[in-house]
VOKEDREN-98504 format. One line per 3 residues: number of its first residue (from 1); their letters; for each residue x, z, y of C-alpha. Coordinates in pm, whole numbers, always signed. Example, Ala and Ser with C-alpha at 12.3 -4.5 7.8 and 13.67 -1.06 7.14 Angstrom:
1) as) +1230,+780,-450; +1367,+714,-106
//
This chain:
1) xxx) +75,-3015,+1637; -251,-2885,+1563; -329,-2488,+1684
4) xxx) -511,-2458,+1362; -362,-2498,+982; -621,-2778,+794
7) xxx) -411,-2836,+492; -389,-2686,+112; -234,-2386,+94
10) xxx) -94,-2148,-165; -49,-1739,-178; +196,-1604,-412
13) xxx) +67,-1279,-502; -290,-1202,-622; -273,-823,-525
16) xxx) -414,-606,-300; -299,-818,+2; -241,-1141,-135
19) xxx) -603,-1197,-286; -784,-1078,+69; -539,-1317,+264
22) xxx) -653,-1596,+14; -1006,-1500,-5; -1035,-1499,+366
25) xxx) -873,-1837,+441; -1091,-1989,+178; -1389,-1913,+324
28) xxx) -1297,-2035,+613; -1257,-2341,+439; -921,-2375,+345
31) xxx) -814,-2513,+8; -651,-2248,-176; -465,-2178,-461
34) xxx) -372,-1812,-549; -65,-1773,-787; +19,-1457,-981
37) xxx) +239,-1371,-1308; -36,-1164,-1441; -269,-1357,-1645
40) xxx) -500,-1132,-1653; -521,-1138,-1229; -556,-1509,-1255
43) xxx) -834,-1519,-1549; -1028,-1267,-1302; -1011,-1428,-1045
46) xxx) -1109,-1793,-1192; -1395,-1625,-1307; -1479,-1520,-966
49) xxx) -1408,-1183,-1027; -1176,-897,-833; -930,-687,-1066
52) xxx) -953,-378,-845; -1184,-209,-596; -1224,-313,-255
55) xxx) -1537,-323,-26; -1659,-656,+91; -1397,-875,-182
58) xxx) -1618,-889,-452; -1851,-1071,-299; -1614,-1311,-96
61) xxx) -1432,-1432,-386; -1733,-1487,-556; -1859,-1694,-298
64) xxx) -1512,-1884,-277; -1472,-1978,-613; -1809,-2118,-639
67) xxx) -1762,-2338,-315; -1450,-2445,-519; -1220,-2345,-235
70) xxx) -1023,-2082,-445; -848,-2155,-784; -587,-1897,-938
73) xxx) -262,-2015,-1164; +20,-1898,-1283; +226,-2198,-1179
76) xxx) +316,-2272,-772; +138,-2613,-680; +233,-2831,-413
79) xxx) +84,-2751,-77; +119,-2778,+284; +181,-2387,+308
82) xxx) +314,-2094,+107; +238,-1734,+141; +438,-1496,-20
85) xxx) +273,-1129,-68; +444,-988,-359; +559,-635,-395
88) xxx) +903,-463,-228; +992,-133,-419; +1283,+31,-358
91) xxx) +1571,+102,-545; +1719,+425,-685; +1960,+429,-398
94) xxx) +1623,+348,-144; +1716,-6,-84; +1441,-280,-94
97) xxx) +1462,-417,-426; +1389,-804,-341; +1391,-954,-634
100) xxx) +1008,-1050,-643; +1032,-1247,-294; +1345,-1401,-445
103) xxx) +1139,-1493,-753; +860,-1644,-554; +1078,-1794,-278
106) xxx) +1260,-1995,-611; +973,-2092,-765; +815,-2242,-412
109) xxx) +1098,-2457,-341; +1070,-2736,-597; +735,-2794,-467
112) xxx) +815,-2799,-68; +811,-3135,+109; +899,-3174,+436
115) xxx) +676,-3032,+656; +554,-2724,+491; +548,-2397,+591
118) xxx) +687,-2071,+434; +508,-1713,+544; +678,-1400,+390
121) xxx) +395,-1116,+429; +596,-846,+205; +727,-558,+371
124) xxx) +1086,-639,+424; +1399,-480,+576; +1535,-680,+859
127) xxx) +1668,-1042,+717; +1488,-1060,+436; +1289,-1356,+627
130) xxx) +1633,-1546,+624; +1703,-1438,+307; +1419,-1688,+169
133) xxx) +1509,-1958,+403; +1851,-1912,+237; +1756,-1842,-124
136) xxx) +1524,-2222,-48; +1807,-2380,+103; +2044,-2321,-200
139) xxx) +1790,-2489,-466; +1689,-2775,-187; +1992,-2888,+0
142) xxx) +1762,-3222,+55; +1615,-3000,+267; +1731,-2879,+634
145) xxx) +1630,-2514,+668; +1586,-2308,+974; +1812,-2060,+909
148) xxx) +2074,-2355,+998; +2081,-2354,+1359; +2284,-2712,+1352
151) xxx) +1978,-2929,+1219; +1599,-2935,+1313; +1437,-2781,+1046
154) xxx) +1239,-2947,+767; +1000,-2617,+658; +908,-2335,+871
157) xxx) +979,-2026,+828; +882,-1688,+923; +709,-1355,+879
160) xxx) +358,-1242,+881; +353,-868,+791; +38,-743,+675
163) xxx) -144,-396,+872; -423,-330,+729; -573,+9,+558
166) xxx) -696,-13,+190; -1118,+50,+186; -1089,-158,+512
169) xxx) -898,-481,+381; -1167,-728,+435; -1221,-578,+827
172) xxx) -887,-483,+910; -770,-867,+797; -1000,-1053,+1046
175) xxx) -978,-755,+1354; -650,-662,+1394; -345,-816,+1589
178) xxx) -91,-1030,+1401; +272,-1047,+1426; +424,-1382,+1344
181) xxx) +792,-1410,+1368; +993,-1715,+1295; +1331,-1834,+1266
184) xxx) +1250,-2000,+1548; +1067,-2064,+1796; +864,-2350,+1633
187) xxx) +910,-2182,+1295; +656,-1897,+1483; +417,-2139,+1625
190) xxx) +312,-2333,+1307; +301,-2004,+1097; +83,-1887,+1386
193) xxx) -169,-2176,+1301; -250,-1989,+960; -354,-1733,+1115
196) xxx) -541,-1901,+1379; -782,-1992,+1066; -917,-1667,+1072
199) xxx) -767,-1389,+1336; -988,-1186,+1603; -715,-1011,+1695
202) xxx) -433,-1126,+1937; -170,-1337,+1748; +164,-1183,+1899
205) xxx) +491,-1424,+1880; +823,-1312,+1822; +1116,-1396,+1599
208) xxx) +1122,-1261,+1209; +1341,-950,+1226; +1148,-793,+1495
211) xxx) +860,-850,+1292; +1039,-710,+996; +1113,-385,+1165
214) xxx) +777,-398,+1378; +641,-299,+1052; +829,-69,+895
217) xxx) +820,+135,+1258; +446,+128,+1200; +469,+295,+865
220) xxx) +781,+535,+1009; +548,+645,+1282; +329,+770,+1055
223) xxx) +539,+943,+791; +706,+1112,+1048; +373,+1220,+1183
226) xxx) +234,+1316,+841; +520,+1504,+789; +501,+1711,+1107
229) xxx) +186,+1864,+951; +292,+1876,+606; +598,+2083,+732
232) xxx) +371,+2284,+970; +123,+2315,+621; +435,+2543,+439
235) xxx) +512,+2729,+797; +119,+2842,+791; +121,+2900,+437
238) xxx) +435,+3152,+465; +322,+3296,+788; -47,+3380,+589
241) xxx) -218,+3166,+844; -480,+2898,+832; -279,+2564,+893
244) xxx) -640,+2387,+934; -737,+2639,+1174; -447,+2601,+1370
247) xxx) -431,+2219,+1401; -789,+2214,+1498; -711,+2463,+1780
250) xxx) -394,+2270,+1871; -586,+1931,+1886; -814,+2095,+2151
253) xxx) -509,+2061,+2367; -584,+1648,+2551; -268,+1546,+2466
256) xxx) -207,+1644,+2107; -345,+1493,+1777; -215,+1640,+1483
259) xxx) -310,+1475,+1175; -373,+1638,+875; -185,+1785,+560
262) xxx) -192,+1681,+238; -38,+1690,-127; +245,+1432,-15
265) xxx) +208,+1068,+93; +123,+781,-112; +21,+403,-124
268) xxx) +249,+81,-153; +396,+111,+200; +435,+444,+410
271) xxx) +635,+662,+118; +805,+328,+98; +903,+140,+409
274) xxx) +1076,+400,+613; +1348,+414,+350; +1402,+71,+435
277) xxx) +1533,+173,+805; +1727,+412,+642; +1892,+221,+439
280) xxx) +1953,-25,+695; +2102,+270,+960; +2222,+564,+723
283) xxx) +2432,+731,+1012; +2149,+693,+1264; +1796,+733,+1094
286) xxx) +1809,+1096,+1037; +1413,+1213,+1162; +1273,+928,+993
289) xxx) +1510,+1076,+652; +1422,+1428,+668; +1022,+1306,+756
292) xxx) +1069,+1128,+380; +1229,+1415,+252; +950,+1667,+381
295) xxx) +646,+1434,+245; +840,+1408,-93; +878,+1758,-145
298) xxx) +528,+1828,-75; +384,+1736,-442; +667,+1991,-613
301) xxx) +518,+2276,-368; +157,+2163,-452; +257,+2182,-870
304) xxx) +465,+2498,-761; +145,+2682,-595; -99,+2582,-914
307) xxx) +153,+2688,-1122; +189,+3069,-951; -159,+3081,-942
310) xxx) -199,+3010,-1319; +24,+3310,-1397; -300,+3557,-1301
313) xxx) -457,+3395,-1600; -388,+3468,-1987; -531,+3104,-2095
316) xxx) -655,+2933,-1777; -831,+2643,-1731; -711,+2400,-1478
319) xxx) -916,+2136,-1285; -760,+1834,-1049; -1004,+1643,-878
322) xxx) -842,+1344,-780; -569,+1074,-879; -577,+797,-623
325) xxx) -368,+768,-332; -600,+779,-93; -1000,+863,-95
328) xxx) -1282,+615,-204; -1025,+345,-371; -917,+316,-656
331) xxx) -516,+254,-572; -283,+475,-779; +22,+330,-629
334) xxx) +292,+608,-537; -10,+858,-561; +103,+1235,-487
337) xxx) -201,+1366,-675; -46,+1154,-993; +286,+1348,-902
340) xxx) +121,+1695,-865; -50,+1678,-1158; +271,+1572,-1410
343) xxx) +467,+1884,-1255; +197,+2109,-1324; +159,+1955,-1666
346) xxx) +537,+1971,-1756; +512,+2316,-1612; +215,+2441,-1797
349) xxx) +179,+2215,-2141; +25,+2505,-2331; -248,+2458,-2055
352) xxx) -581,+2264,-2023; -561,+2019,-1716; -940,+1846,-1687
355) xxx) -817,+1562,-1471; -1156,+1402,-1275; -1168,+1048,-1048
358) xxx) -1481,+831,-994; -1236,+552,-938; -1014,+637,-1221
361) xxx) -1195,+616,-1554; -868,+671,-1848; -525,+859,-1780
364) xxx) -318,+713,-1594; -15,+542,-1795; +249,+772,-1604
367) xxx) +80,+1070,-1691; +27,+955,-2084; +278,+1137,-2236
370) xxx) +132,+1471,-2163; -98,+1599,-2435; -266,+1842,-2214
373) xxx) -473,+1634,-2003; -836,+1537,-2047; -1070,+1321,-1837
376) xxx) -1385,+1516,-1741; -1694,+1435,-1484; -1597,+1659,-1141
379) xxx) -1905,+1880,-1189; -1786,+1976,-1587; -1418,+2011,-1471
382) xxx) -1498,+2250,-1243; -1771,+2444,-1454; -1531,+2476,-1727
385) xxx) -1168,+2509,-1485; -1015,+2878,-1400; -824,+2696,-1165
388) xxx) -986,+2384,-918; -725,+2146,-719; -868,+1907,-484
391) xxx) -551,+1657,-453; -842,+1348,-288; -1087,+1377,-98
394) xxx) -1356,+1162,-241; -1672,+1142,-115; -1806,+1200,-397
397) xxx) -1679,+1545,-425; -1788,+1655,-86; -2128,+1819,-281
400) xxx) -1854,+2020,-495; -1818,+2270,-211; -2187,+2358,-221
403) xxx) -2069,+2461,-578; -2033,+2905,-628; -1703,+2938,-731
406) xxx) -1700,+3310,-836; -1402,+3419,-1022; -1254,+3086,-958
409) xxx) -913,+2966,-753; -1003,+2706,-521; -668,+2535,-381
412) xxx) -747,+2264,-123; -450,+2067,-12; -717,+1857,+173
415) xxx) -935,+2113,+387; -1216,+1894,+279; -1406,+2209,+173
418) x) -1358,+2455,+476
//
């Protein structure tokens, strides 16, 4: 067996993981095809073009599609291997709703031929590597599948969760360690060879479930961090002190580093993933719970603040700068600034809300139904607001706090302007 995948190779999933992954391998001279349900996602990128911002892709998927190493469709193809990096939301009740991998792991197995291998790279709850194996199995009993511990297997399988930081896709890819679990041993080793195509980092083997949970005890880590500070953030804020002040005297101590506050948490995995433990332990995963619970209240005090604030006013003006998840991209998904500003809006609709985002030219489609929103340029938004919320901190509003804000209220939630 070779330490290095050479063969054709498909990624189910032209999003914000799924087109990097592909992107990458292509230029590294794999033949890829990228598959995705949106037609407008695969029309973009056969034209060589990216459907969202990200530094660096752009240009690399350019450059791939004119070397002819990347094609898009919206039908699976037959290939050597599969990568499946579709979204895992949850469900009402906070369990992972799989039915995308499901989708994808159907539609993969009337192409697989002996020999092929299967990556999951969706954030999954423990067993949702098997699951696939399983859901494959059922549509190919031709086929011997790992999950079968009686036969040698006729695919691989395993799981290849992806840990990287949007604005720093195209780095984080290459750099960073990968784990690779299988459903067994061998199952790891030729999913490894993928990855081998393009890793710097250390390739770390283990079986799929640890790998599942590996993951979501990344993202856990950090809500529960996040919401240390968000809690300590309402503590300040009752107490009349400075919570920015304080953290930056507390991280003078060499073994503390407290990260900072914010309106909530957002993104496609860290307000997601840690529900997934929950779910999986309800009895048991009671920090990593409340940690949810304190980062999803945090919007509703945000909206509660601007709305308290408005009451000083007869007609105020009201001015969010930000909508994205996360500064300099333009990624909306499970945004708390989107959340913040729909309270205040169902709060306030006899109010003006001038919404601004450099990476968010129209209204966002969750926020449409309010009537008293209105895009504005950050520098007219705040001329005109009574009332100025920074919910991101964009670079490009850093010059903002040069800005004389007499008679105004300035609310913060990032500390970007101290």
């Amino acid at each position: 067996m070779s330490d290095i995948f050479s063969g054709k190779l498909a990624v189910v999933g032209l999003g914000y993981i799924g087109l990097p992954t592909a992107t990458v391998l292509a230029t590294r001279g794999i033949q890829v095809t990228g598959v995705d349900i949106n037609p407008k996602a695969v029309e973009a990128v056969s034209r060589g073009e990216v459907p969202f911002v990200e530094p660096d892709l752009a240009v690399a998927v350019s450059g791939a599609v004119a070397m002819g190493r990347l094609t898009a469709s919206s039908s699976v193809p037959e290939a050597d291997a599969y990568i499946i990096a579709v979204p895992t939301p949850f469900n009402p009740d906070h369990s992972a709703d799989l039915s995308y991998v499901q989708a994808a792991a159907e539609q993969i197995a009337p192409r697989l031929r002996p020999g092929a291998i299967v990556v999951l790279e969706s954030t999954s709850p423990p067993g949702t590597t098997e699951k696939v194996s399983r859901w494959i199995g059922d549509l190919r009993p031709d086929l011997h599948m790992p999950h079968n511990a009686d036969t040698v297997a006729d695919i691989s399988v395993a799981h290849c969760p992806e840990r990287v930081l949007p604005g720093r896709i195209m780095i984080e890819m290459i750099t960073n360690d990968r784990l690779v679990g299988g459903l067994t041993p061998r199952c790891s080793e030729r999913a490894a060879t993928i990855y081998r195509v393009f890793a710097q980092g250390e390739i770390l083997i283990t079986d799929a479930a640890s790998a599942e949970m590996a993951k979501l005890v990344e993202n856990a880590y950090r809500d529960v961090n996040i919401a240390f500070a968000n809690e300590l953030s309402f503590i300040a804020e009752a107490l009349r002190l400075d919570v920015w002040e304080v953290i930056r005297l507390a991280n003078r101590h060499p073994r503390v580093d407290i990260l900072k506050p914010g309106p909530g948490v957002g993104g496609h995995c860290i307000p997601v993933d840690p529900w997934f433990i929950v779910a999986a332990a309800p009895e048991l995963a009671r920090l990593i719970r409340t940690a949810r619970e304190i980062n999803d209240r945090k919007p509703h005090h945000v909206a509660e603040q601007v709305v308290a604030k408005a009451q000083r006013f007869r007609s105020p003006t009201v001015a969010c700068l930000g909508l994205t998840f996360k500064a300099n991209v333009d990624d909306i998904r499970q945004s708390p600034a989107i959340e913040v500003v729909g309270l205040i809006a169902e709060a306030l609709p006899d109010v003006e809300i001038l919404l601004a985002d450099p990476y968010v030219p129209s209204i966002p489609p969750k926020l449409a139904r309010y009537d008293n929103l209105r895009m504005a340029q950050a520098a007219d938004a705040v001329e005109r607001a009574d009332i100025i919320v920074l919910l991101v901190e964009h670079e490009a509003f850093r010059p903002l706090r040069h800005t004389i804000f007499n008679g105004k209220v300035v609310y913060d939630t990032r500390g970007a302007w101290r």
